[in-house]
TILUMMI-266259 format. One record per residue (C-alpha): residue number from 1; x, y, z. Coordinates in Angstrom, 3 decimals, always signed. Layout:
residues N
ATOM   pos         xx         yy         zz
ATOM   NUM          X          Y          Z
...
***
This chain:
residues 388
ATOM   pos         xx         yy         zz
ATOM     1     +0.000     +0.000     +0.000
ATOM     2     +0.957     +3.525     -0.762
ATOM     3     +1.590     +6.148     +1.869
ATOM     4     -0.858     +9.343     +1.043
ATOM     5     -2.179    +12.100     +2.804
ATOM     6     -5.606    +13.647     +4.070
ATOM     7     -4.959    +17.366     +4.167
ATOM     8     -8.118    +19.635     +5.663
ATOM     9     -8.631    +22.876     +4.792
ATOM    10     -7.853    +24.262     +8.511
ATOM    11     -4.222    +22.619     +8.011
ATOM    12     -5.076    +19.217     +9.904
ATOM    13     -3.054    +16.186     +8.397
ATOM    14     -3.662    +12.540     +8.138
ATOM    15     -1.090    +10.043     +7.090
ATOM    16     -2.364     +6.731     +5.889
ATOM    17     -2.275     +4.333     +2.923
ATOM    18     -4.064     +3.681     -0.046
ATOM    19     -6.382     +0.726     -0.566
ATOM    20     -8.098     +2.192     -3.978
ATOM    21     -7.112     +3.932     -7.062
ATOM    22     -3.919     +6.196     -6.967
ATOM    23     -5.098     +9.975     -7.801
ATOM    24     -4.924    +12.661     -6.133
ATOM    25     -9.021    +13.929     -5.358
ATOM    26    -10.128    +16.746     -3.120
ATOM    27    -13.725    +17.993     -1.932
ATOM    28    -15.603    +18.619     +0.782
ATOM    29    -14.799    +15.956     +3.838
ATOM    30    -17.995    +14.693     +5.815
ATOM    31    -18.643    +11.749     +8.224
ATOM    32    -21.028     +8.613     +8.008
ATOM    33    -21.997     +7.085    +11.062
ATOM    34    -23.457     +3.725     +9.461
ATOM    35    -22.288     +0.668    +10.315
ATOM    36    -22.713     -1.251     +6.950
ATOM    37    -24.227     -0.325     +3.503
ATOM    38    -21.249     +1.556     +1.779
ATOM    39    -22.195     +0.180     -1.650
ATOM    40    -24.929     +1.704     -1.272
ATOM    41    -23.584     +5.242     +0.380
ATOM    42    -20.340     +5.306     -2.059
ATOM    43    -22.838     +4.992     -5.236
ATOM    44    -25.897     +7.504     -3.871
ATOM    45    -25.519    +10.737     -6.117
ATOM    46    -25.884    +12.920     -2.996
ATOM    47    -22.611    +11.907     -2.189
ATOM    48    -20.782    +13.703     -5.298
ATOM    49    -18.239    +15.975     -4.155
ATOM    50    -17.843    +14.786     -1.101
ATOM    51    -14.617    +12.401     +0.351
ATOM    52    -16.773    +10.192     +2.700
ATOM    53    -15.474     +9.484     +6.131
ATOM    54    -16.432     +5.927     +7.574
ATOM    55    -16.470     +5.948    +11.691
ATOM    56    -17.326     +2.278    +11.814
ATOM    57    -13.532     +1.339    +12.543
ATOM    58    -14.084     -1.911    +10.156
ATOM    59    -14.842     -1.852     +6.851
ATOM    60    -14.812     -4.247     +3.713
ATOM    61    -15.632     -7.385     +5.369
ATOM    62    -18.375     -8.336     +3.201
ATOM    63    -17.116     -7.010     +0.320
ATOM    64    -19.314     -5.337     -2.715
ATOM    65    -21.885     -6.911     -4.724
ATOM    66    -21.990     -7.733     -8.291
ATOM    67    -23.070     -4.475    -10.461
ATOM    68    -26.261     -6.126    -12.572
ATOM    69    -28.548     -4.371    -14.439
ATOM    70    -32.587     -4.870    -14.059
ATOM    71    -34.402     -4.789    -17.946
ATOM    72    -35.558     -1.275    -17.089
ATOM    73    -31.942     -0.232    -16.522
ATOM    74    -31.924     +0.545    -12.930
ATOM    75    -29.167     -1.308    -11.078
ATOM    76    -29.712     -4.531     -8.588
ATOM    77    -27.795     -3.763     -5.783
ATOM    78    -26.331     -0.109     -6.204
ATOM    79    -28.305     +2.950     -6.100
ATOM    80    -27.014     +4.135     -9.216
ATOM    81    -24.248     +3.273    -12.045
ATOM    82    -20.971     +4.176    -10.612
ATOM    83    -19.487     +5.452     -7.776
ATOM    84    -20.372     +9.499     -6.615
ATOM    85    -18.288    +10.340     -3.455
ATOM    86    -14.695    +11.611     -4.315
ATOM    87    -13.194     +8.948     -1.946
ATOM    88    -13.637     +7.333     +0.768
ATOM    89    -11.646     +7.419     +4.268
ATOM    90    -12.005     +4.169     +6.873
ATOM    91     -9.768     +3.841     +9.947
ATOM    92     -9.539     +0.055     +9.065
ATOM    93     -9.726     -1.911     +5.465
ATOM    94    -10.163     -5.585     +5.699
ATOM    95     -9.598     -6.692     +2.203
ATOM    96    -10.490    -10.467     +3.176
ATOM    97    -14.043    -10.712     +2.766
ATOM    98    -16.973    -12.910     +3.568
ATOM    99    -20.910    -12.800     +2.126
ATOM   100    -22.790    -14.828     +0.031
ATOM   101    -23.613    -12.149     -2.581
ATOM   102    -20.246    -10.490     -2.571
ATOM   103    -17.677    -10.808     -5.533
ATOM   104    -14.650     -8.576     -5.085
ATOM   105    -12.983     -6.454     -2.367
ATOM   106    -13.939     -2.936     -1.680
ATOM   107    -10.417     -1.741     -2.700
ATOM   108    -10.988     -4.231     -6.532
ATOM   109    -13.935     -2.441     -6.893
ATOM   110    -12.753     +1.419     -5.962
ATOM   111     -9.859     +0.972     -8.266
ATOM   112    -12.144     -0.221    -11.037
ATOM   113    -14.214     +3.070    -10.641
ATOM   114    -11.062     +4.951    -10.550
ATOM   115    -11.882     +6.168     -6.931
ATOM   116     -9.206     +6.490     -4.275
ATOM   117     -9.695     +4.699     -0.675
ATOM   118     -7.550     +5.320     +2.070
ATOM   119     -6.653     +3.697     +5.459
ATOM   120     -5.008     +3.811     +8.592
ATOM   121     -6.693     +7.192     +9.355
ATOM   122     -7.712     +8.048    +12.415
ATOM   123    -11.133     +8.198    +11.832
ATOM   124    -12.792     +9.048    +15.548
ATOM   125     -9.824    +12.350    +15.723
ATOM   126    -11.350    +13.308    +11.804
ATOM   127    -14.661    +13.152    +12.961
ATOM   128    -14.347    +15.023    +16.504
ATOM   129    -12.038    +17.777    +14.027
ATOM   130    -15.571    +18.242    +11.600
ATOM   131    -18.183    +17.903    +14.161
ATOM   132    -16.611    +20.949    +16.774
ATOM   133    -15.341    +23.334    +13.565
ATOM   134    -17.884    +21.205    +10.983
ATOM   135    -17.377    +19.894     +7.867
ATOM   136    -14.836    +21.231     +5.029
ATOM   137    -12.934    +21.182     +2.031
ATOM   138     -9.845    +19.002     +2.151
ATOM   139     -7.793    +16.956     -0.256
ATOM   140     -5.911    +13.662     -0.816
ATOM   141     -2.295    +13.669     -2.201
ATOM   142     +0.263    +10.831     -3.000
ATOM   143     +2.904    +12.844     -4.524
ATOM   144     +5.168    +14.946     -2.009
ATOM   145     +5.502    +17.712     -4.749
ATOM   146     +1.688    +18.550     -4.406
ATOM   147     +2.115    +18.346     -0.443
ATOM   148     +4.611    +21.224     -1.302
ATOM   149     +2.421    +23.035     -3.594
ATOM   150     -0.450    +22.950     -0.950
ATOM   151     +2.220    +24.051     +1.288
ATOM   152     +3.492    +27.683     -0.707
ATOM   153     -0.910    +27.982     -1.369
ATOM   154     -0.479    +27.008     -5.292
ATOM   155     -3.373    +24.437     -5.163
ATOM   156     -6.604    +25.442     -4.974
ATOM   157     -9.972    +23.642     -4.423
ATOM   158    -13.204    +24.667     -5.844
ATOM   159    -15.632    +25.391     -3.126
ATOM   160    -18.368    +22.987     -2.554
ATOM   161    -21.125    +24.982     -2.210
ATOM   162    -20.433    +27.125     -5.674
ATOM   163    -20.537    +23.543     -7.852
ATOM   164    -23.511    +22.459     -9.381
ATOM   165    -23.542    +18.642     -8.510
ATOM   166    -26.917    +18.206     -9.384
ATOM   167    -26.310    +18.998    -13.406
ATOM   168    -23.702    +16.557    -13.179
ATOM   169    -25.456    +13.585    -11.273
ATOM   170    -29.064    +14.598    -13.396
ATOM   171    -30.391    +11.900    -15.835
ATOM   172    -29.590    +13.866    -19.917
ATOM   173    -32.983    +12.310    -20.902
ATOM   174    -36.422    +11.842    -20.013
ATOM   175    -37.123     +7.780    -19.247
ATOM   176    -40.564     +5.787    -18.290
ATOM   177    -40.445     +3.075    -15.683
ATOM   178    -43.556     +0.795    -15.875
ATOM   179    -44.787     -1.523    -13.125
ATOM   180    -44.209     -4.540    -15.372
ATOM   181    -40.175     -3.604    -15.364
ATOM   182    -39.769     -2.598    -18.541
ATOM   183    -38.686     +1.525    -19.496
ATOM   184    -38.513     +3.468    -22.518
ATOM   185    -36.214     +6.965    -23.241
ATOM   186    -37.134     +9.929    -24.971
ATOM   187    -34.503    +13.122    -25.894
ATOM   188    -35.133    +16.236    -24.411
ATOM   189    -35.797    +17.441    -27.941
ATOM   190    -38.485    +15.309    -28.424
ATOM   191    -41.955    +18.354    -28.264
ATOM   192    -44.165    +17.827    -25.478
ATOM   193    -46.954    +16.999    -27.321
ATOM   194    -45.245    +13.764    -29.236
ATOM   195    -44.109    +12.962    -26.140
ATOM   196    -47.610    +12.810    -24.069
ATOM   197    -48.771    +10.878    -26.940
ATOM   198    -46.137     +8.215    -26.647
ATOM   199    -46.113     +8.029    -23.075
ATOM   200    -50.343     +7.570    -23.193
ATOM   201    -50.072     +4.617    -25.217
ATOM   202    -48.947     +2.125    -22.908
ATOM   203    -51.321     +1.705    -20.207
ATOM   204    -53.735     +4.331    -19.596
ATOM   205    -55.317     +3.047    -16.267
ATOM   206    -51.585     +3.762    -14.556
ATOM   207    -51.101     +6.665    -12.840
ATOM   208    -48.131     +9.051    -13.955
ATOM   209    -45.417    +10.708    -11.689
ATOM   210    -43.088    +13.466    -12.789
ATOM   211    -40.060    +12.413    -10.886
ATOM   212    -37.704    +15.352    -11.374
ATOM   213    -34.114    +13.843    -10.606
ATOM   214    -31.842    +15.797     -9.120
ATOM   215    -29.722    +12.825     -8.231
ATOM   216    -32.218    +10.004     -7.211
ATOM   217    -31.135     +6.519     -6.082
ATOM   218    -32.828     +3.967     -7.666
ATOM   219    -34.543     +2.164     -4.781
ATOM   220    -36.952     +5.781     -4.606
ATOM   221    -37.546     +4.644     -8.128
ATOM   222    -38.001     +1.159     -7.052
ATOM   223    -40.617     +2.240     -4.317
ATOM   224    -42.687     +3.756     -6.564
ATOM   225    -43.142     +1.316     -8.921
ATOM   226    -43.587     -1.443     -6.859
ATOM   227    -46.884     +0.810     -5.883
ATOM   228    -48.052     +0.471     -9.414
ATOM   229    -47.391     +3.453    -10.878
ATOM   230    -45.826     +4.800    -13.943
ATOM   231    -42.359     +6.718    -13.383
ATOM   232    -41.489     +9.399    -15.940
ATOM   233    -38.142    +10.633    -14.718
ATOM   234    -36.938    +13.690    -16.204
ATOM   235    -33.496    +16.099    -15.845
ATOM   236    -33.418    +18.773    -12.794
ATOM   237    -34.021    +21.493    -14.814
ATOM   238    -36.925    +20.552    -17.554
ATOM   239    -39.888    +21.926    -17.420
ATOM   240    -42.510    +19.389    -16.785
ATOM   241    -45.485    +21.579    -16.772
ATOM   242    -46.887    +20.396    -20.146
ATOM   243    -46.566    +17.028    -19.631
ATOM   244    -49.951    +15.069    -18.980
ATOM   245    -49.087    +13.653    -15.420
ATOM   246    -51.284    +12.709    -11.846
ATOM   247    -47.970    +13.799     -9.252
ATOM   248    -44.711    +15.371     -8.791
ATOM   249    -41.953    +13.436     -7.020
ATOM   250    -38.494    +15.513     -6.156
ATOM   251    -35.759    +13.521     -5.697
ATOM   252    -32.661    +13.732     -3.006
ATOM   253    -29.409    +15.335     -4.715
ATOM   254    -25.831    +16.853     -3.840
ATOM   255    -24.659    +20.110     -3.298
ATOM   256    -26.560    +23.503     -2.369
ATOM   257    -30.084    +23.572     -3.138
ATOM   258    -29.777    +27.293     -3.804
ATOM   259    -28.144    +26.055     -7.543
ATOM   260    -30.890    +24.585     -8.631
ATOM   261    -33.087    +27.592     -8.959
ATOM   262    -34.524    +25.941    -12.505
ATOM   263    -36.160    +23.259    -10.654
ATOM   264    -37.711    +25.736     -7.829
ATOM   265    -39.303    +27.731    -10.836
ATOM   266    -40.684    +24.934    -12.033
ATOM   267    -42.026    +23.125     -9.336
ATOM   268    -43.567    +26.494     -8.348
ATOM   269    -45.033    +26.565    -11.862
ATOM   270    -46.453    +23.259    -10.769
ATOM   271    -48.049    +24.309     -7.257
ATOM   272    -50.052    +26.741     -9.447
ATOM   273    -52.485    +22.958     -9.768
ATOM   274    -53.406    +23.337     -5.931
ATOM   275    -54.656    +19.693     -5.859
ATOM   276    -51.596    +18.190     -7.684
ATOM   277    -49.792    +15.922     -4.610
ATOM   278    -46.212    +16.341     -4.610
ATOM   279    -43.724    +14.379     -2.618
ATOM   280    -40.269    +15.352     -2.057
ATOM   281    -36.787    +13.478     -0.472
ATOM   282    -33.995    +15.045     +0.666
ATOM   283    -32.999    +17.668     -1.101
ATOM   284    -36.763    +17.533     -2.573
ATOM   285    -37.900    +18.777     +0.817
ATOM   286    -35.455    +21.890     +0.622
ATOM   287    -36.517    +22.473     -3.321
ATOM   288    -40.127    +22.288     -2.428
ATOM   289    -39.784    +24.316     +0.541
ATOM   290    -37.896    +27.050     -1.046
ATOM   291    -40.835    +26.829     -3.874
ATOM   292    -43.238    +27.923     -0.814
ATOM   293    -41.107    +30.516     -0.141
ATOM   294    -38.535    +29.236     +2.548
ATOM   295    -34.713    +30.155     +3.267
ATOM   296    -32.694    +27.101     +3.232
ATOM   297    -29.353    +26.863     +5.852
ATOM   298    -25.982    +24.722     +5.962
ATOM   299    -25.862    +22.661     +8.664
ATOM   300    -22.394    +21.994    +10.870
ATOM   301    -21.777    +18.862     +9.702
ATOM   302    -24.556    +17.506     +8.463
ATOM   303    -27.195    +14.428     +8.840
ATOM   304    -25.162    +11.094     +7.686
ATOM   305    -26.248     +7.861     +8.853
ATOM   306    -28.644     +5.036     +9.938
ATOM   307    -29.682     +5.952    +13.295
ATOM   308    -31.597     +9.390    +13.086
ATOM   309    -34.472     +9.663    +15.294
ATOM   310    -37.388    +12.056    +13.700
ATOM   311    -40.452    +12.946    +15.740
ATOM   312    -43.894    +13.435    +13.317
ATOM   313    -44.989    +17.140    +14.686
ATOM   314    -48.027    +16.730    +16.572
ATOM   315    -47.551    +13.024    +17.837
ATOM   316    -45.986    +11.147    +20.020
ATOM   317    -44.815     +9.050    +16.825
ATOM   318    -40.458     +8.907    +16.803
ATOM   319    -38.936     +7.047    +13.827
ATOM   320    -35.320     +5.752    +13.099
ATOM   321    -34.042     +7.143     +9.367
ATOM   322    -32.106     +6.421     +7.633
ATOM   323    -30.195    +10.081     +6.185
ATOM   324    -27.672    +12.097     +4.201
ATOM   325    -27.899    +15.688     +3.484
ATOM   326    -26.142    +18.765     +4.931
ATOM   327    -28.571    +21.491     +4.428
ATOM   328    -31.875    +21.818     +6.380
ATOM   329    -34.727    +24.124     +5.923
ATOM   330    -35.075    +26.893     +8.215
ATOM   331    -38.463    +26.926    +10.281
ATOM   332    -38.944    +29.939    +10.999
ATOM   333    -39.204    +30.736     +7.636
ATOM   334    -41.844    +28.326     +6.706
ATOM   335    -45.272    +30.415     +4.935
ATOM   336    -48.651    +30.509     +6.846
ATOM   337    -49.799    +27.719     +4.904
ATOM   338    -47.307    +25.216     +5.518
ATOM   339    -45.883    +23.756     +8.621
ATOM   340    -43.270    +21.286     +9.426
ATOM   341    -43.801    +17.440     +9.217
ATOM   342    -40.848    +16.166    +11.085
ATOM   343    -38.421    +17.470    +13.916
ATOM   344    -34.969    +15.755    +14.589
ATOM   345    -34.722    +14.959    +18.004
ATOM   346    -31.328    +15.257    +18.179
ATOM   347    -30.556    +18.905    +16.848
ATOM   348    -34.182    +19.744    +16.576
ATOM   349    -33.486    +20.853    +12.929
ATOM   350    -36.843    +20.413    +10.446
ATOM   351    -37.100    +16.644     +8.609
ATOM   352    -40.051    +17.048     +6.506
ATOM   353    -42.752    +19.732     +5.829
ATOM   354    -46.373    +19.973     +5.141
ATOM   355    -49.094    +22.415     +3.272
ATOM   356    -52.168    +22.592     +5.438
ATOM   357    -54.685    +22.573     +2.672
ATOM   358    -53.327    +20.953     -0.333
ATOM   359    -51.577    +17.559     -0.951
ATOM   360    -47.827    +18.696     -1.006
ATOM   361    -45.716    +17.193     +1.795
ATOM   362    -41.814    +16.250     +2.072
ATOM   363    -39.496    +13.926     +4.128
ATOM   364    -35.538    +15.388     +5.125
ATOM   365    -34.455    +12.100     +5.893
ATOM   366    -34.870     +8.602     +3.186
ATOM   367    -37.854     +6.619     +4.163
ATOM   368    -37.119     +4.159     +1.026
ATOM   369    -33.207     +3.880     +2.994
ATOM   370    -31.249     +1.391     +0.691
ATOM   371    -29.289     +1.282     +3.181
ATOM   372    -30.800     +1.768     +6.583
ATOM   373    -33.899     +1.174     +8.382
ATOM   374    -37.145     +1.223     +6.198
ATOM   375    -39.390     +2.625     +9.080
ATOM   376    -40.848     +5.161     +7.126
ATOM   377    -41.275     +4.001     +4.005
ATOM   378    -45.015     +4.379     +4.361
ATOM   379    -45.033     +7.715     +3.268
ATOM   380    -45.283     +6.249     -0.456
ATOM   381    -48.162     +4.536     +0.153
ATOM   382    -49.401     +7.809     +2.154
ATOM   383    -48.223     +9.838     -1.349
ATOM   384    -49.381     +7.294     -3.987
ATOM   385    -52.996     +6.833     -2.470
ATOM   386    -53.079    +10.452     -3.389
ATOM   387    -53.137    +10.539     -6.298
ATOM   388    -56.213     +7.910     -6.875
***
């Protein structure tokens, strides 16, 4: 293994080795609490950008699944088609593994995606450094000429918050997922009216969502469907509105919310329908919310992990989530017609919001999980009977 450094932005260093591909990467460092599930983490789109910190101290003991494709073209066991996050950091790599679905190492399959690992990092120091100052850029570097560079400020590092991840993670054309398992794609060129004419002759008795993908993971996608409806997933920034369609799904993403002021246009074109439901995840919560009119805010160091505890506003009800994001909506700023849906109980930052007349709601955290507790996934059903 190579020796390579973690450099953070406030001048901490890391020495450790490499377990993945050899390049240098930089981006904005963050922490995962989860104990398993980082095929699932390392390929979720929200994670672009970001060099993902594992504090479980053991990881790559049951090794990474085969990548297989379902006929619609959403993958089996991944959550999309490559790796997102930048890299990712683990205070342990075991690259002896054990399950009966695996079929390589971690580090086989990082260096196959071309994405750095690292090891031998003192994981629990990292993660006490982001959670008292909170997360930042940082970089990882093999060659000593670049630790000298760094050194005399000749290296910079784009900021995280000016990128727009979401272009970059966004599907480039608009697909249908049926029920059945089958899809079909359709350019962006393609005028709306052809296209509601194709997409009406399959099977009229389904009901259509607009799922506007801003990243999604495909087991959002899979929850859907499996509820019998028709999925027509289309790029963060198209406008939708002409499109002949019974809901609006917003899918979770990376980055800051405030670059994807397209998609708040549009889905505010869309609340103009006041009995249109709309369901957001993730960063869907903080798009729909700043389509009502909200300020969105950057949390310290974000929501990453298995374990998050949520209380539903106005019960007694607490649920375990399953979550990733590191922006939250700001309550305070919420309109007289909405309200929040969920509280964490740990920060007491909002997890979900509500309209008090019409049939637009949102979750913070990821009720479908892939990976994590699946608790919550009720709010499909709750979103789906809807639109009946």
């Amino acid at each position: 293994m190579r020796n390579v450094t973690l450099i953070l932005d406030d001048g901490s260093r890391f020495s450790g080795k490499s377990f993945g591909y050899e390049k240098p990467v930089a981006g904005e460092v963050v922490f995962n609490t989860a104990m398993t599930g980082y095929p699932e983490s390392l390929t979720d789109p929200s994670y672009a950008g970001q060099l993902m910190t594992l504090t479980y101290p053991l990881v790559g003991n049951y090794g990474v699944p085969p990548f297989t494709i379902e006929p619609n073209g959403l993958a089996t066991f991944m959550e999309s088609e490559k790796i997102h996050a930048e890299a990712i950091i683990v205070s342990d790599y075991s690259s002896e593994y054990s399950h009966w679905n695996a079929v390589e190492s971690l580090g086989d399959w990082l260096k196959r995606e071309k994405v750095p690992g690292i090891t031998g990092i003192d994981t629990r120091e990292l993660t006490k450094i982001l959670r008292e100052h909170g997360v930042m850029m940082g970089c990882i570097v093999f060659d000593d000429e670049i630790v000298e560079e760094i050194d005399n400020g000749q290296l910079t590092i784009d900021n995280y918050a000016a990128v727009n991840y979401v272009d970059r993670v966004s599907c480039k054309e608009i697909i249908s997922y049926l029920p059945d398992g089958t899809s079909r794609s359709f350019p962006l060129t393609m005028p709306v009216a052809q296209l509601n004419c194709q997409l009406s002759t399959v099977n009229c008795q389904l009901k259509k969502v607009v799922l506007v993908d801003c990243g999604v993971k495909t087991n959002i996608i899979r929850c859907l469907l499996k509820r019998g409806v028709e999925v027509i997933r289309v790029p963060w920034d198209y406008d939708f509105n002409g499109l002949e369609f019974d809901g609006l799904f917003i899918s979770n993403g990376p980055g800051d919310p405030d670059t994807c002021d397209a998609a708040v246009q549009n889905i505010r074109k869309a609340m103009a329908n006041e009995k249109l439901p709309i369901f957001g995840i993730c960063m869907g919560n903080q798009l729909l919310s700043k389509a009502g009119g909200a300020k969105i805010y950057k949390l310290k160091y974000g929501h990453r992990s298995h374990n998050q505890p949520v209380r539903m506003v106005g019960t007694e009800r607490c649920f375990i989530t399953s979550q990733n994001h590191g922006y939250a909506v700001d309550n305070n700023t919420l309109g007289a017609d909405w309200e929040p849906l969920f509280i964490n109980m740990n920060d007491g930052s909002n997890e979900g919001i509500k309209h008090k007349k019409n049939p637009w709601f949102s979750a913070q955290f990821h009720p479908e999980a892939a990976s994590g507790p699946t608790d919550t996934e009720f709010l499909f059903d709750e979103f789906v009977n809807l639109l009946k």
